[in-house]
N, C-alpha and C positions, 0 to 999 in steps of 0.2 A: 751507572745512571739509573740502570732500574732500580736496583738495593733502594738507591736514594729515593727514588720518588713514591718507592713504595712506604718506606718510613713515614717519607711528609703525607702520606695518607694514613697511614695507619696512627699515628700518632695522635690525630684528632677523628675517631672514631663514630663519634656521633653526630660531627660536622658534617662529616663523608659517608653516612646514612642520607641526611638529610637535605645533602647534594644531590646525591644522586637518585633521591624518588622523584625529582621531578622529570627525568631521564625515565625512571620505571615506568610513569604514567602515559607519557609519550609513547612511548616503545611498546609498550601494554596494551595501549588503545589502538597504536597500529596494524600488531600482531590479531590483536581480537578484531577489531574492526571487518579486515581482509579474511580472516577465518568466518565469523560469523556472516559474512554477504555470502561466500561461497556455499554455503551448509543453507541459509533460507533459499539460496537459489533452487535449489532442487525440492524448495517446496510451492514454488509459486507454480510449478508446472502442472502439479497436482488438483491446486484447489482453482487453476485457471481452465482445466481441463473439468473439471466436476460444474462450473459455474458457466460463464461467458463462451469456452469454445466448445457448449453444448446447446448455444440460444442461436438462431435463424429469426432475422427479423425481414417477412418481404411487406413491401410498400406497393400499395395502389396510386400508379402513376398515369392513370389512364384517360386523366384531363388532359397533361400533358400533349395526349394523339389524339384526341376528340373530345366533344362536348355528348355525345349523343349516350355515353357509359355510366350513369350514376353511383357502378359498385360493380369491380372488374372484378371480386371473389365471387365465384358462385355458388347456390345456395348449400351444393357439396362441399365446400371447400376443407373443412376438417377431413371429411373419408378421405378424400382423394388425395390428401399429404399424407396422411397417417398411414396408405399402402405402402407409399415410399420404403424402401428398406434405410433402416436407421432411426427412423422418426417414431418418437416414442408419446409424444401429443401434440396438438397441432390447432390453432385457430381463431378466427376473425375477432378484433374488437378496436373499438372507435368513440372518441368523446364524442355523448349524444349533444346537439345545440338546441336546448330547450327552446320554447316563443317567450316571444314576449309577458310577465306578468308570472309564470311560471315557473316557483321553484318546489326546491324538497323540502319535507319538513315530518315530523313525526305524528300530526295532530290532525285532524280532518280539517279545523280553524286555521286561520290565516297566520302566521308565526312574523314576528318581528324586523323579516326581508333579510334578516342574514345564511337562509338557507337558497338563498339566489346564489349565493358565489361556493355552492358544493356541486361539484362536478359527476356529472351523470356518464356511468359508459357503458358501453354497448359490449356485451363479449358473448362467443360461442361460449358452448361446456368445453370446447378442445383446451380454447384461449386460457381460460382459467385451470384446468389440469396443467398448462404448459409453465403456468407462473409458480406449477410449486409449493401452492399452498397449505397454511398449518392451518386447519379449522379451530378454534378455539369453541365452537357451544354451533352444533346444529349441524348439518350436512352443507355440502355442492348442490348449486342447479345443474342434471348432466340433459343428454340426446333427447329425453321424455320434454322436457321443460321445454327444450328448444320449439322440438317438430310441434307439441302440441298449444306453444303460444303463452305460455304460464307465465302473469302479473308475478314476479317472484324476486328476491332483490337478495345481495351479499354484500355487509357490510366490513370493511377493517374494524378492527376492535377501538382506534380512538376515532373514528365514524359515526361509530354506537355512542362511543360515550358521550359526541356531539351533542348526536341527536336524543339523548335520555333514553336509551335502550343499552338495559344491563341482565338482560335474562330472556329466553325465549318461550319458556314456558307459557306467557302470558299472550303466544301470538302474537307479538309488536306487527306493526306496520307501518311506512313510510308513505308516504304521497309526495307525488312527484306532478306536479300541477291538478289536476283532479282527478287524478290516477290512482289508485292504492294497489299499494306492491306488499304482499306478505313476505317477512325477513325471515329467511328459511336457514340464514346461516353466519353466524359473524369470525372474520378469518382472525387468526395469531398475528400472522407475517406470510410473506411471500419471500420464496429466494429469488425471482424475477420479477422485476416492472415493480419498486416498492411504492410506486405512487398509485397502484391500486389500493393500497392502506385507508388512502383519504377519499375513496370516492366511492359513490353507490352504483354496484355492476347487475346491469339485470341484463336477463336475454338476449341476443342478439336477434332473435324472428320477432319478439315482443314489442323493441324498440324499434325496430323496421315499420311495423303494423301502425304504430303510433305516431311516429314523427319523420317515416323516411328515411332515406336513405341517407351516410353521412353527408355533409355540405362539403366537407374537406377530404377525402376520401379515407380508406382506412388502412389496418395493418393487421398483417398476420405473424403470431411470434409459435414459433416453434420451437419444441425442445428433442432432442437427437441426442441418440449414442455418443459415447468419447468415438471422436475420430470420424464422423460421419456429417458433421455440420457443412464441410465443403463440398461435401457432394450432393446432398440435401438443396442445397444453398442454389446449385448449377440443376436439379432435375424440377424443383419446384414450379417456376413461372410455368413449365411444360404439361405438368402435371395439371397446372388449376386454370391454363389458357392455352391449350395447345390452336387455339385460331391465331387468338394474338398474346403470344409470349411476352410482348414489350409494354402491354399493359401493368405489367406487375416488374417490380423490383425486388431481389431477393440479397438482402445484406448480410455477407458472411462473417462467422469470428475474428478477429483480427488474428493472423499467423503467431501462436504462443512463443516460437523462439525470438520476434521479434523484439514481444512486450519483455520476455524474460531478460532478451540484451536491456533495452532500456531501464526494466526496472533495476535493475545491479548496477546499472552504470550510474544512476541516481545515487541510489545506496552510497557505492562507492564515492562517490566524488563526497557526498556529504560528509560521512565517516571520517574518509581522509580528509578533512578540511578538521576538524575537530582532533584528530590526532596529530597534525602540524601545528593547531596550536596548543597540546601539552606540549609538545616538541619545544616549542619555540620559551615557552614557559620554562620549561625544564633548560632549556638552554641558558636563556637567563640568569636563571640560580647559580648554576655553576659559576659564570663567569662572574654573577657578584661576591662568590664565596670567596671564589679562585682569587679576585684584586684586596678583597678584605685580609686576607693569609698572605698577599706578598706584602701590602702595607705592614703586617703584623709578626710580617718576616724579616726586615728588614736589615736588620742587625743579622743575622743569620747569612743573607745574601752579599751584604758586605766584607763579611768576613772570609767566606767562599772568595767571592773577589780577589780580597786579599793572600791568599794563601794559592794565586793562580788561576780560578776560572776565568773562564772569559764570557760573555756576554752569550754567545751560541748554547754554552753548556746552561746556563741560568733558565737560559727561552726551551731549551731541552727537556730541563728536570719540570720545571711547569707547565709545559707541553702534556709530560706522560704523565703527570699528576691528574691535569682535568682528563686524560684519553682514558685514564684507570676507572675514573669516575663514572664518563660514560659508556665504557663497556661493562661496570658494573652493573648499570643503571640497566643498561638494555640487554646483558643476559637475565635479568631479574624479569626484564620486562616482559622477555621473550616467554618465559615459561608463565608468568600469571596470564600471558594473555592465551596461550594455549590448553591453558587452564581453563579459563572463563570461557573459550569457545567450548570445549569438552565439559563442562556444567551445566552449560547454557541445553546444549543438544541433547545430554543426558537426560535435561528435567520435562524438555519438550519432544520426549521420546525421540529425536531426528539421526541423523547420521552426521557425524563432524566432519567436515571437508579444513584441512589444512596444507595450504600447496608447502610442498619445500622451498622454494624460493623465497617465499616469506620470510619463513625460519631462520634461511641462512643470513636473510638481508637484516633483519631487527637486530643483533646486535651492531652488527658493521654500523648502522643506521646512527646506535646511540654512541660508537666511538668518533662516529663524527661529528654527532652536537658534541660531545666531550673539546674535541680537538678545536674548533671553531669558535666555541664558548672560551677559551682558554688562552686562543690567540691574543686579544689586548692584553689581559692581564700579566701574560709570559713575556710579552713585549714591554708591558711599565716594569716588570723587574729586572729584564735583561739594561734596562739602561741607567738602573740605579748605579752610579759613583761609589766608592769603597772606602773614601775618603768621608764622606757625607755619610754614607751608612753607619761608617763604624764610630762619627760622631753622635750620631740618634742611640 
């Protein structure tokens, strides 16, 4: 029975190529799918650790406990995180809420009222070292700027562009209701809080001095060693209230192995969802090849028939016809997709993770689209007549 149904494949050679790549594509994508989650998993730790579980954000909750608190940081509040062991910069800022009639604009004249809806914020020199930023043309306002009260402003670079400021050299200036803030600096990007991008940040004592304290309270973001954020996170509120600690809220990174399960198990379910349906694809093929080759066998099956088989042996030999197909299909599979992980990893300098299980399971995988796909078809010829056959 093998002999035979190895023939009835081999016979038509490029039919049973073209059977079985849709079995490869399946099995391929299976194998690579489950290789390559495993192989980026061991990189989200990394660049999760370098980003997110290096930020501490505490919250000024202290309307919450009272009204009589206008601003539960106080005016230490950078020093006194930044002693923290782990904490590498640290400090206050807050959207300023302009009055009424008052916005920005780059001109001393009254500008067209679309600079009312540019968001003004308030930040230490901590706050802004904390965000990470790439200066594109000009310096940071740092501690000098603060203690000593300096009209001084930092724009994101499409801020600038907003506002018709493309060069520093010329001393630009902004006005910020009848305010003129010399722009000392225009940023690239931020690795944190990228929606400082669109806003004009000036001092945190400056903007105190001019419009009070914020209405809504404020926030301090912090940035901390790998591995330090949780404890950062728990000494903070103590460090910057030790009267009342529950004035402030200190929100820690989310637990990395948590986000790492979630994020693989996204991956995965998606992946796998797309490699079930080349599966299902590839399934298909076969069984339409497989009923196309018993109609086109007919004569063949009859005469079988006639010469003694019986109906089990027919459902037999076309059984392990399509089963040949798809373990063809998914040892083929198996190695391009282990292929494609070990390419993939090589070109993105990573390390290949391929569990065995995998390996052993992809082709078993495609001898069973093979066998499954094959069931009608081995069933319409086992019931073919011999009589009838051998008259077609």
């Amino acid at each position: 029975m093998v002999s035979e149904s190895t023939a009835g494949v081999l016979q038509r050679p490029a039919r049973a190529t073209l059977t079985a790549l849709g079995t490869v594509l399946g099995v391929g994508s299976f194998v690579a799918v489950l290789g390559l989650t495993a192989t980026t998993a061991s990189q989200i730790d990394s660049r999760f650790s370098r980003l997110a579980a290096t930020e501490v954000t505490v919250h000024d909750v202290a309307r919450e406990h009272t009204d009589f608190v206008p601003l539960a940081f106080p005016d230490d509040a950078d020093q006194r995180v930044e002693h923290l062991n782990g904490v590498q910069h640290a400090g206050v800022l807050w959207p300023v809420q302009l009055g009424k009639g008052q916005e920005v604009r780059s001109a001393p004249v009254a500008s067209t009222g679309a600079g009312s809806q540019i968001q003004v914020v308030a930040a230490s020199s901590g706050a802004v070292q904390a965000a990470d930023p790439v200066v594109r043309q000009g310096l940071l306002f740092n501690r000098w700027h603060d203690r000593t009260r300096q009209k001084v402003a930092l724009l994101g670079v499409g801020m600038a562009k907003r506002l018709g400021i493309s060069t520093l050299e010329t001393q630009p200036a902004v006005f910020i209701g009848d305010e003129a803030f010399t722009v000392i600096g225009i940023v690239g990007d931020v690795h944190r809080r990228a929606d400082l991008l669109l806003t004009v940040i000036v001092p945190r004592s400056t903007a105190q001095d001019l419009w009070g304290p914020p209405k809504d309270g404020a926030d301090m973001l912090i940035s901390t060693r790998v591995g330090a954020a949780q404890q950062v996170a728990r000494e903070a509120p103590v460090a910057l209230r030790p009267d009342h600690p529950e004035y402030l809220q200190a929100v820690p990174p989310p637990d990395p192995r948590s986000l790492r399960s979630g994020v693989n198990q996204d991956l995965s379910q998606l992946f796998l969802l797309l490699a079930a349906v080349c599966l299902f694809i590839g399934a298909v093929g076969i069984a339409n090849t497989t009923l196309v080759a018993v109609m086109e066998r007919t004569g063949e099956i009859g005469l079988r028939r006639a010469l003694g088989a019986q109906g089990r042996h027919i459902l037999t030999q076309f059984l392990m016809e399509s089963g040949m197909l798809g373990a063809l299909g998914g040892l083929t599979g198996t190695s391009l997709g282990v292929l494609a992980v070990v390419g993939v990893s090589t070109a993105r300098d990573w390390t290949p993770v391929v569990q065995p299980a995998t390996v052993l399971a992809a082709p078993v995988i495609g001898v069973a689209t093979g066998l499954l796909a094959g069931l009608y078809p081995a069933w319409r010829a086992a019931r073919v007549q011999p009589v009838e056959a051998l008259r077609r």
